[in-house]
MMTF fields as JSON, N, C-alpha, C and O atoms, coordinates in Angstrom:
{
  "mmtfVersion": "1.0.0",
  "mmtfProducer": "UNKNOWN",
  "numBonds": 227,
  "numAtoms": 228,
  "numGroups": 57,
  "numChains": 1,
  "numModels": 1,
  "chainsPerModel": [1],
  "groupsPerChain": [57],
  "chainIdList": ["A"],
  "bondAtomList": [4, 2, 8, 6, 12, 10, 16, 14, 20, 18, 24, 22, 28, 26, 32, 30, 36, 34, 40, 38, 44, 42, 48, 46, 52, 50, 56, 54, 60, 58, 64, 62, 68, 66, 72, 70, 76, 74, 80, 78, 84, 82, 88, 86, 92, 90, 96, 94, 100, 98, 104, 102, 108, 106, 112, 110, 116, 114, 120, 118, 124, 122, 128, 126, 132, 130, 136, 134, 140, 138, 144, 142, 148, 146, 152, 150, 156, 154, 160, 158, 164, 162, 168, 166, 172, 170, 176, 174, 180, 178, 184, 182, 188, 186, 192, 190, 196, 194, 200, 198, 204, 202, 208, 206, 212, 210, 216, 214, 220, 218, 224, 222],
  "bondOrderList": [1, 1, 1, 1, 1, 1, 1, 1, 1, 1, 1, 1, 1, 1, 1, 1, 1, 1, 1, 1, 1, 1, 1, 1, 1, 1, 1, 1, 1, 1, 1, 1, 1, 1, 1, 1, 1, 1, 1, 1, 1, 1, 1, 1, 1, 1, 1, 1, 1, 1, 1, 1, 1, 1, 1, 1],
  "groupList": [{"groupName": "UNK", "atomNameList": ["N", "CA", "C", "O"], "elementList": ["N", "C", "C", "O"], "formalChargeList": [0, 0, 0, 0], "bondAtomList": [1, 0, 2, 1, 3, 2], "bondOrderList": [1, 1, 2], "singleLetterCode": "X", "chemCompType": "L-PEPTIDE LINKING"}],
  "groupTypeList": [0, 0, 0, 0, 0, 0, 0, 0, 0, 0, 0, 0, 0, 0, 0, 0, 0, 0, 0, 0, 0, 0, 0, 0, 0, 0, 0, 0, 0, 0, 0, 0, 0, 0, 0, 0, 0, 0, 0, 0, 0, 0, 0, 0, 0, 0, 0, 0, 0, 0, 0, 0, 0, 0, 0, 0, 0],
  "groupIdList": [1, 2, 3, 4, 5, 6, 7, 8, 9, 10, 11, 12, 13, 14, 15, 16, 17, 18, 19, 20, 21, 22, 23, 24, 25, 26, 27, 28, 29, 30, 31, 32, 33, 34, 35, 36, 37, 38, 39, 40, 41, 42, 43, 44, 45, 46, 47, 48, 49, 50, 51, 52, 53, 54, 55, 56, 57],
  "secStructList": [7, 7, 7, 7, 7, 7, 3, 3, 3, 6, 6, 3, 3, 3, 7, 2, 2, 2, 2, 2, 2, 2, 2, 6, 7, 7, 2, 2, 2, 2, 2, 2, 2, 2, 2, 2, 6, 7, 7, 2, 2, 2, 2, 2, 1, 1, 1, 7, 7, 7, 7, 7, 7, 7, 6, 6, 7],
  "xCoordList": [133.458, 133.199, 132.252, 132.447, 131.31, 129.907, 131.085, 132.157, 130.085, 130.976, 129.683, 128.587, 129.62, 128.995, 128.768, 129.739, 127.717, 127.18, 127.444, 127.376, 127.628, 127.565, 127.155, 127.546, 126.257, 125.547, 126.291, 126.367, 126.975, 126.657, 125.725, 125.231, 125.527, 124.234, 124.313, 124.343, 124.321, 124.791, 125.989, 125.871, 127.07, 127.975, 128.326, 129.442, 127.1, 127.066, 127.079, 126.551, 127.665, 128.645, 128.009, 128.383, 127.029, 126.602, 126.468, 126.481, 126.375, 125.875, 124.093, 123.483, 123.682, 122.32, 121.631, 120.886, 121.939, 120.993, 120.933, 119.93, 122.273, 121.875, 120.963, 120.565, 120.784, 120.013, 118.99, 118.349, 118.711, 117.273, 116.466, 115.273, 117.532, 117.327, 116.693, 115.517, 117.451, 117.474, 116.027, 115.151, 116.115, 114.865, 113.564, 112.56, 113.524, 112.198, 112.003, 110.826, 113.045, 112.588, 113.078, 114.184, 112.314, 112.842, 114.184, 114.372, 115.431, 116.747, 116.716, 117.443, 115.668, 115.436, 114.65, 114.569, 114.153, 113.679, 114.59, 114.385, 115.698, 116.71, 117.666, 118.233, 117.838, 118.832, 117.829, 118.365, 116.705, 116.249, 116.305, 116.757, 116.106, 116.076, 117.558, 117.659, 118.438, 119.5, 120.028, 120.707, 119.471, 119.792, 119.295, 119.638, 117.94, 117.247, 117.782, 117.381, 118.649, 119.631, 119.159, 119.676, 118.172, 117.742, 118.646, 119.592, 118.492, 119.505, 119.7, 119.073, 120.265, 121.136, 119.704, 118.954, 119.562, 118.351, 117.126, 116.326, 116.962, 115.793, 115.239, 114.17, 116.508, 116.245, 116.497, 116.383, 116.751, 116.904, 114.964, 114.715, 114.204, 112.955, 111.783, 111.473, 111.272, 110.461, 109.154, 108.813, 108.509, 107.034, 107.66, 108.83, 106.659, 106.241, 106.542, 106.269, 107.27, 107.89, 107.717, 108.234, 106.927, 106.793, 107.912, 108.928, 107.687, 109.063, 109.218, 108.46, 110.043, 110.076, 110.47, 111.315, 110.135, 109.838, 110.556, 110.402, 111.325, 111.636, 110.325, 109.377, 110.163, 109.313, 109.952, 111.009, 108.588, 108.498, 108.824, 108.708, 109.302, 109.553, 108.389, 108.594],
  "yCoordList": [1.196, 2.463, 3.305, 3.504, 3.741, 4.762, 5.952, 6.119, 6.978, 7.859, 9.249, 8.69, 10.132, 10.529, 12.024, 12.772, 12.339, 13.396, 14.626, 14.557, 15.32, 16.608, 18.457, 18.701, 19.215, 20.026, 21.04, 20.962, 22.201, 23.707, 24.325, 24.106, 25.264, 26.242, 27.786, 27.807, 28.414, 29.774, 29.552, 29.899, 28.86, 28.757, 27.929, 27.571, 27.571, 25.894, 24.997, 24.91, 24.086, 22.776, 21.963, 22.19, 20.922, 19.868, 18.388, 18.075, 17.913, 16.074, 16.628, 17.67, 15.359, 15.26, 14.869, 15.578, 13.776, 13.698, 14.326, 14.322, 15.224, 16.529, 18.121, 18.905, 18.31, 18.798, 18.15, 18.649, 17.128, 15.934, 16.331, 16.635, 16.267, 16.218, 18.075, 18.41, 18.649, 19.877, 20.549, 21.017, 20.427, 20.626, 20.064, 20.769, 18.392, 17.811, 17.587, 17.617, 17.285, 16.833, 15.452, 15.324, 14.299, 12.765, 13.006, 13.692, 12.229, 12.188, 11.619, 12.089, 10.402, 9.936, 11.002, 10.759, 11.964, 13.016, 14.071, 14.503, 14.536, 15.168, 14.704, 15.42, 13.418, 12.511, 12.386, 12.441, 12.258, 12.133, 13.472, 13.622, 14.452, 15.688, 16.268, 16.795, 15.934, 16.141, 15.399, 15.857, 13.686, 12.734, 13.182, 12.813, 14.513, 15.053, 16.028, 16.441, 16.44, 17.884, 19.05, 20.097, 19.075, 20.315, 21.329, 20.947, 22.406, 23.237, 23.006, 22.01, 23.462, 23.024, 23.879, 23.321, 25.107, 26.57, 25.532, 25.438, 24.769, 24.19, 22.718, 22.457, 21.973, 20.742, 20.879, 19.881, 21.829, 22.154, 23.003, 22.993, 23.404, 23.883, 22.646, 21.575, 23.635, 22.163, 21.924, 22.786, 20.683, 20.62, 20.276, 20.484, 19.57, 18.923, 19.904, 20.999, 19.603, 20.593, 19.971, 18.914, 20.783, 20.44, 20.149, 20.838, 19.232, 19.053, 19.779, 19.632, 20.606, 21.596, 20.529, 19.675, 20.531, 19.538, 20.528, 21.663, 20.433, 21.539, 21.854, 21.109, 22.726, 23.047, 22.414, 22.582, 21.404, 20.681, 19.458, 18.53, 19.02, 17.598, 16.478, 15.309],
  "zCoordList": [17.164, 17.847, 16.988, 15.789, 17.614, 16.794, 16.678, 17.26, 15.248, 15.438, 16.386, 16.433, 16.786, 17.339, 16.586, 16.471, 16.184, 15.227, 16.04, 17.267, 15.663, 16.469, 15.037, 13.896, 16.013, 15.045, 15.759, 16.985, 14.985, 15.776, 15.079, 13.973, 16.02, 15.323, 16.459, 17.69, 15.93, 16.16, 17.599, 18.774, 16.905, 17.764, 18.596, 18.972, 18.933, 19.917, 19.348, 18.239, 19.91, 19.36, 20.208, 21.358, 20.124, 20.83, 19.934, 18.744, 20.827, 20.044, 19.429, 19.667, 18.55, 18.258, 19.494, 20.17, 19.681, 21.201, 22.134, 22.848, 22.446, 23.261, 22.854, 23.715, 21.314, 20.983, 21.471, 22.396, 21.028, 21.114, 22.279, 22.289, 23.533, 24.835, 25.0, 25.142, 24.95, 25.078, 24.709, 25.435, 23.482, 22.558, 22.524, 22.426, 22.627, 23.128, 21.964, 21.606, 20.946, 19.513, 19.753, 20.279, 19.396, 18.703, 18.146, 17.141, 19.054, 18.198, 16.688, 15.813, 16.427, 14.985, 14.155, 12.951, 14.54, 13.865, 13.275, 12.14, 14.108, 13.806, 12.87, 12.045, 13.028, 12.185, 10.65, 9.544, 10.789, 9.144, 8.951, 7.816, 9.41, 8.884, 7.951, 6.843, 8.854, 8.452, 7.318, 6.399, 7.557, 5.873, 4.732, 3.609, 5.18, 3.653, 3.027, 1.939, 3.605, 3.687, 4.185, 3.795, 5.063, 5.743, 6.285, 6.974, 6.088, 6.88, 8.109, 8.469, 8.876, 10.69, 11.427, 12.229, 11.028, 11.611, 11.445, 12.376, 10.309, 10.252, 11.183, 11.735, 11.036, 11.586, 13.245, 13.956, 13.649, 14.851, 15.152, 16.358, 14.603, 14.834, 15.096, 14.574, 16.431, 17.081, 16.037, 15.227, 16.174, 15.443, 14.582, 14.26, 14.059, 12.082, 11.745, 12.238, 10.677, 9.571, 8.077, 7.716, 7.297, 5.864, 4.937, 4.841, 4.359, 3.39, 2.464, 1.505, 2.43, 0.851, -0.486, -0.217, -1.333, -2.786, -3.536, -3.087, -4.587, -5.587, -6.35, -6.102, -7.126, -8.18, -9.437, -10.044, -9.613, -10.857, -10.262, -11.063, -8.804, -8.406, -8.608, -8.281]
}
């Protein structure tokens, strides 16, 4: 049995692929975002998004 991801973000409680859907973002886009540790506000924002690097990485 998959286990099925689910994000809230200002309160709403959905699956990733229903963000995915919702939003018009690639569900595999959301899912790496989230494996890099992006915040929930962030990986939920549509468009290419720059990777923040630490200073000195």
């Amino acid at each position: 049995m998959r286990h099925r991801r689910e994000i809230t973000h200002e309160g709403v409680t959905k699956s990733v692929r229903a963000w995915s859907q919702e939003l018009g973002i690639p569900y595999v886009t959301l899912i790496n975002r989230i494996q890099y540790g992006w915040p929930i506000a962030r990986v939920l924002l549509p468009g290419k998004q720059k990777r923040v690097t630490e200073p000195g990485a």
